[in-house]
N, C-alpha and C positions, 0 to 999 in steps of 0.2 A: 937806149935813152930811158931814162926811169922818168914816168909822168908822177907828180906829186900833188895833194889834195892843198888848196891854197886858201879856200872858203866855202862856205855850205848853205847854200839860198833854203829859204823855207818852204820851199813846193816847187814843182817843176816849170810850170809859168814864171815865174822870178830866176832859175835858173837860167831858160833858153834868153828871156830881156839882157841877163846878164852878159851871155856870153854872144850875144848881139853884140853889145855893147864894144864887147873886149874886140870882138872880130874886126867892128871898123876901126878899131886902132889898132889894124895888125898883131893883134897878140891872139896867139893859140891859148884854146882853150879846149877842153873837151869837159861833158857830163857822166856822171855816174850816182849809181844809185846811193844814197843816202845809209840805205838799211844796207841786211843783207841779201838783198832778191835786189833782181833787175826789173825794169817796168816796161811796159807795152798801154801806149797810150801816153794821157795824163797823169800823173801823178801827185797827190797832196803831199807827199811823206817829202823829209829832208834832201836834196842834194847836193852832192860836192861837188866842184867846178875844181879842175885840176889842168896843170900845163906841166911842161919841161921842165924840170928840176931846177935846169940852171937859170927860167924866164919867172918861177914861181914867183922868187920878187917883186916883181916888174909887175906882171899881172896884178899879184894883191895891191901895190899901191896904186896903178891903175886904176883898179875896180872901187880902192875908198875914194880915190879923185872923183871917178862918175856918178857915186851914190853915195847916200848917206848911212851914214857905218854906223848906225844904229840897228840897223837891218843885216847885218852880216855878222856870222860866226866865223871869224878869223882863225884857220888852222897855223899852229906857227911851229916851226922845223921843232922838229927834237936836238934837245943838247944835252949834254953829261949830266948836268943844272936840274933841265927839264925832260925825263924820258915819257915818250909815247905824247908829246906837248900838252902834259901838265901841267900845272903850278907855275 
């Protein structure tokens, strides 16, 4: 099962809220690091919040339901259109 990056809170405190958040609506989520290095502790730097490939859906519109989506950097799939989801 491929985990996929679905949104990217701006420090790690806003990450774990988040996936708080998703937990008590049954949705899987897991954290990872923003950068390229892992963290130990707290963290200021960006991270992603990633689930199940085929829940990523679910979860991001989940996560704009419970917050307000001025605060989220929305990662969106790659398409032929858009690779690596840009543009």
């Amino acid at each position: 099962m491929d985990w996929v990056v679905f949104a990217t809170a701006p420090d790690q405190m806003t990450a774990e809220m988040w996936q708080d958040l998703l937990s008590q609506a049954h949705i899987r989520c897991q954290l990872r690091a923003g950068d390229t290095y892992g963290f130990l502790g707290i963290s200021a730097a960006p991270v992603r919040l990633v689930a199940p490939e085929d829940e990523a859906e679910i979860a991001r519109d989940a996560l704009e339901t419970l917050i307000n989506l001025s605060e989220i950097v929305v990662d969106l799939p790659d398409t032929p259109d858009r690779p690596c989801g840009f543009g």
